[in-house]
N, C-alpha and C positions, 0 to 999 in steps of 0.2 A: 421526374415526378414533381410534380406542384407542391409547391409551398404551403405549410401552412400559419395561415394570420395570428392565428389564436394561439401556438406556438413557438413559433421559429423565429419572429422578428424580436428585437431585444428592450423596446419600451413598451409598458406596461400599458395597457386602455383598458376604458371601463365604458360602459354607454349600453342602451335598449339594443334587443333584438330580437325580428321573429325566425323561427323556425323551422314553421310549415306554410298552408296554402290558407289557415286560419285568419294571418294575417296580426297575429296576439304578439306584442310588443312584451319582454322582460328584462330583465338585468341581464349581463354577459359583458364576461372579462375578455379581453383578446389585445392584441399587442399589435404595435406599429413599428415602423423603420426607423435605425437611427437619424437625427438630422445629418443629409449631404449638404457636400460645399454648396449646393447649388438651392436649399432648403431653408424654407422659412418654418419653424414651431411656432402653433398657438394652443395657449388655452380658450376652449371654447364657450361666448358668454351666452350666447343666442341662435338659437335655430329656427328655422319655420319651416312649416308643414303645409309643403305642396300636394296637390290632388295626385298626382302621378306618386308619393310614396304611396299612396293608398293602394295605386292600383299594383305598384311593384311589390307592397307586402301580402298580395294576394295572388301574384305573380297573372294578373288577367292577363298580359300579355305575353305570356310564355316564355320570359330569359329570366326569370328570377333565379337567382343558388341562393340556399341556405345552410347556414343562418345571414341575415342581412341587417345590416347597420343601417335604414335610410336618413336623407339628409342634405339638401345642396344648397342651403340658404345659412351659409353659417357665417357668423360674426363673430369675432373674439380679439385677443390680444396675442402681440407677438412673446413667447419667450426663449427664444431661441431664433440664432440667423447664421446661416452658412457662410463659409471667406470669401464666398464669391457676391453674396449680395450686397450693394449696394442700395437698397431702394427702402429699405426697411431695417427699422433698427428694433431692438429689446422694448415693450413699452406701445409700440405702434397699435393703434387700431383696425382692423382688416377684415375684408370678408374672404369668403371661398362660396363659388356660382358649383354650377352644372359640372364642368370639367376642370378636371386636376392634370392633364396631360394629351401629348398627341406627339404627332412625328417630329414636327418642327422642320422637316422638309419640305409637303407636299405645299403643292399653290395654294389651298387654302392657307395653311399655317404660315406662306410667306407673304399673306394676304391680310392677316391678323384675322384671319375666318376659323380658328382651331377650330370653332364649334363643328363644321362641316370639313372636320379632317378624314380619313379614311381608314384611320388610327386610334381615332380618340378614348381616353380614358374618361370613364365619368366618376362623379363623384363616389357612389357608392355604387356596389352591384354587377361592377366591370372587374374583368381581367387587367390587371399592373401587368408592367412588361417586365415584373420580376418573377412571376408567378404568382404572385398572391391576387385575394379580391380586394377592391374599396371597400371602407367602409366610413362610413358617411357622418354628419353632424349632430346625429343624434346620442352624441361622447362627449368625453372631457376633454380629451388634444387630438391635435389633425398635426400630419406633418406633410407638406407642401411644396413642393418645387414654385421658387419665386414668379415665374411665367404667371402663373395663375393664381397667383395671390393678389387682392384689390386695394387699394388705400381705401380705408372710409372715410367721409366728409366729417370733420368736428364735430359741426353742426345738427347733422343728423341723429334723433335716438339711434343705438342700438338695437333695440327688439323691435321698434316699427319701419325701422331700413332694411333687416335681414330680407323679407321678403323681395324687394328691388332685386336680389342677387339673380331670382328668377323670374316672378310676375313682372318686375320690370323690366329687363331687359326683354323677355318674349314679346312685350307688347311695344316698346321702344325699337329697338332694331326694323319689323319691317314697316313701321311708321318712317323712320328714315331711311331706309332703302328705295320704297315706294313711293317715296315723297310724299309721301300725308300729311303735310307739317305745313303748309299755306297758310298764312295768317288769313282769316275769312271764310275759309272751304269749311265746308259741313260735313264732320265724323260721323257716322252713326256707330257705336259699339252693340255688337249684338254678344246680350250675356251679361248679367251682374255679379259677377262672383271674385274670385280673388283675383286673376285677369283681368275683367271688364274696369272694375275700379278705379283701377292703376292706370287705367288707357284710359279714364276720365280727366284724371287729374292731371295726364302729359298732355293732353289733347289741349286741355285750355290751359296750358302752361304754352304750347304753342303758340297759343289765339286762335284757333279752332271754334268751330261752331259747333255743338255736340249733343247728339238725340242718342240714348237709351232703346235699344230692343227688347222689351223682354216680353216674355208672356207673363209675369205675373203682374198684374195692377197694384199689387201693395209696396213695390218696392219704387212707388212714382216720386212720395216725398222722398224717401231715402234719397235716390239720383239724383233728386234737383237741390232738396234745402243741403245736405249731408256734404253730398259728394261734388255740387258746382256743377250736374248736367243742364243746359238749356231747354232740353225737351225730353219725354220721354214719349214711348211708341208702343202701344199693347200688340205684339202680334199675334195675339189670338182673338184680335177685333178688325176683322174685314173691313168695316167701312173704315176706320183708322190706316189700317192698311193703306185700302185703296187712295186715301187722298194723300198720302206719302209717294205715291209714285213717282219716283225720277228727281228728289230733290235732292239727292245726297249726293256728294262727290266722291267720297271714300266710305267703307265699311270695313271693321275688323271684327271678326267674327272669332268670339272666346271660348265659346257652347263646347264644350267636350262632349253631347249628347248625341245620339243623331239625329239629324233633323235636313229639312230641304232647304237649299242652298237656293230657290229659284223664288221664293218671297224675297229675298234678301238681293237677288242682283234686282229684282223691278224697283225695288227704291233708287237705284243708282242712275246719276244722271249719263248722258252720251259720256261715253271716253269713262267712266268708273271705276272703278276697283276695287275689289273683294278679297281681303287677306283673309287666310285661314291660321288658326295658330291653335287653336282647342283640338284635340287628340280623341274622337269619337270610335270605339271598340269596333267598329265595321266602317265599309266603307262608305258613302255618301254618292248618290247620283251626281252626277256632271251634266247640268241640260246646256247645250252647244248652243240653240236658235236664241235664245236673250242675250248670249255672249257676241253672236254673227250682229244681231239684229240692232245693236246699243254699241258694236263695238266695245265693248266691257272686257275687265279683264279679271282675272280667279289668280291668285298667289299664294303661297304658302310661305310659312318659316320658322326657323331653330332660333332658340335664344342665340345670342352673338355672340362675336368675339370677345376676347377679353379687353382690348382696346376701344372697343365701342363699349363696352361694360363698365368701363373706368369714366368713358365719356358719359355715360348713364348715370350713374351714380354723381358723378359732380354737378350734373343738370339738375338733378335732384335735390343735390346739396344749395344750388344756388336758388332754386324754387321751392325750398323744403316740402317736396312733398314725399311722403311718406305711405304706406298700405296703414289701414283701419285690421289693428291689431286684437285679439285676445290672448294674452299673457298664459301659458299655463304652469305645471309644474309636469317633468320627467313622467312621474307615478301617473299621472291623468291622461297620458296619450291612446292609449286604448277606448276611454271614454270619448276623445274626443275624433279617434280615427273614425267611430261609429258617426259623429254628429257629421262628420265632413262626409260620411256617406251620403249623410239625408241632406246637405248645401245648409247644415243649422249652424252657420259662424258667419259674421258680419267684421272682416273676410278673408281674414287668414290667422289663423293658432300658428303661436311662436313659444317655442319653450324654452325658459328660464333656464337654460341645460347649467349654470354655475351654482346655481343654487339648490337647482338640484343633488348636483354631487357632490355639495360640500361635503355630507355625511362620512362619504366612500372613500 
């Protein structure tokens, strides 16, 4: 019989949590594992709030259990370290990404590829290979097998790096895999939201050349004065459209909406490519003849390893760049789950989770 969290484990935790398909974030006590030798403890100072908790506290993709703790963008301080670490001491500063665990056998994870293990635990929301669930950042302590714990960069704030744990690496990883990263080539980012941003600001950290997709025209100062885009692109204006045709070398497409995939490869020049990383409720046409025709290619990808994630994060550290934050408090996340339904944050909510629960 399965374990349970809120029970059976022997430290105490306090943090939000929803219950049903409402999606309504509350108080909830529940307990974590003691620290193992092989375990880092932190208190947790910062959280940020990805689109996917949204759509996990509404369970739209159908693996939600409740109640759920969401949460993978977390930052905090160590206080506690296992006899087996090494890496981190009492004091440190640290994040925790997407996954807290995996086999540590399979080729990916001998590949530093956990994220594309076959195993993997995620942050919140998964089955522990002890029988318990995750539960995630949206609490006062995480306890963590060292594998998946980050150093953070000095340099960097706290609340405006949490999100890097996620938006950045999604958009980081298949930028280097793909080789997107040519000093000179022309990015186009299609999507302005918490993703697209973050792929602004690595693009011309590269030396990228970098065009904006969006359909909305008011967000054209934002991308160029705000954000450091070179161009932006209305795609719901045709003739703008059409004389984009073929200029681009690369596109990473962050849209979680659905939408057509076949505006977006006719901007790509011969040999192009089209990474997909936005997570759209249905599936998307595949048109073959601009792919045959352009020799173009279509890709996909999972945020990264933790090895590439630590390489992420120091990039960042060295180019301080950072996600365009709104600070909240614990009690407002409900108000603010609703504004991130409607894309109303410029462009990621990060919670204050330490000062939140001082109170508690």
């Amino acid at each position: 019989m399965a374990k349970s969290p809120e029970t059976e484990l022997p430290v105490e935790a306090f943090g939000w949590a929803a219950s049903d398909t409402s999606g309504t974030l509350a108080p909830f006590h529940f307990s974590r594992r003691e620290n193992g030798v092989d375990d880092v403890t932190l208190k947790i100072l910062f959280c940020g709030v990805c689109h996917s908790d949204l759509h996990t506290l509404k369970n739209d993709w159908g693996f939600t259990t409740y109640p759920v703790v969401p949460g993978h963008e977390i930052v905090g301080v160590v206080t506690k370290v296992g006899n087996n670490v090494k890496n981190f001491k009492v004091g440190d500063k640290v994040g925790v990404g997407v996954i807290v665990e995996s086999c540590k056998e399979c080729e990916s994870c001998q590949q530093d590829l956990e994220s594309y293990c076959p195993r993997p635990v995620f942050t919140y929301n998964s089955p522990y290979y002890d029988g318990t669930r995750t539960k995630g950042g949206y609490s006062n302590i995480m306890v963590v097998h060292q594998r998946y714990v980050l150093r953070f960069p000095e340099n960097l704030p706290l609340d405006a790096g949490a999100p890097l744990l996620c938006a950045g690496i999604t958009v980081y990883s298949p930028m280097k895999y793909y080789g997107m990263t040519e000093p000179g080539k022309h990015l186009g980012v299609a999507g302005l939201g918490g993703l697209g941003h973050v792929a602004i600001k690595l693009a011309k950290a590269f030396g990228l050349k970098v065009t904006v997709i969006s359909s909305s025209p008011n967000k054209q100062a934002e991308a160029i004065d705000r954000l450091g885009a070179d161009f932006f692109l209305v795609s719901s204006d045709p003739a703008k459209m059409k004389a984009a045709l073929g200029t681009m070398d690369y596109i990473i497409d962050t849209i979680s909406a659905v939408h057509s995939l076949i505006p977006l490869l006719g901007l790509l020049k011969l040999n192009g490519k089209l990474v997909t990383v936005g997570l759209p409720n249905k599936p998307l046409e595949l048109p073959i003849f601009p792919l045959v025709a352009g020799r173009k290619l279509i890709g996909g990808s999972n945020f990264g390893g933790l090895k590439e994630t630590q390489e992420m994060l120091d990039f960042c550290g060295k180019h301080n760049i950072t996600a365009d934050i709104e600070l909240i408090k614990m009690d407002q996340i409900n108000t603010a789950m609703e504004r991130l339904s409607r894309a109303d944050v410029k462009y990621r909510f990060v919670i204050d989770v330490a000062s939140s629960f001082s109170s508690f």
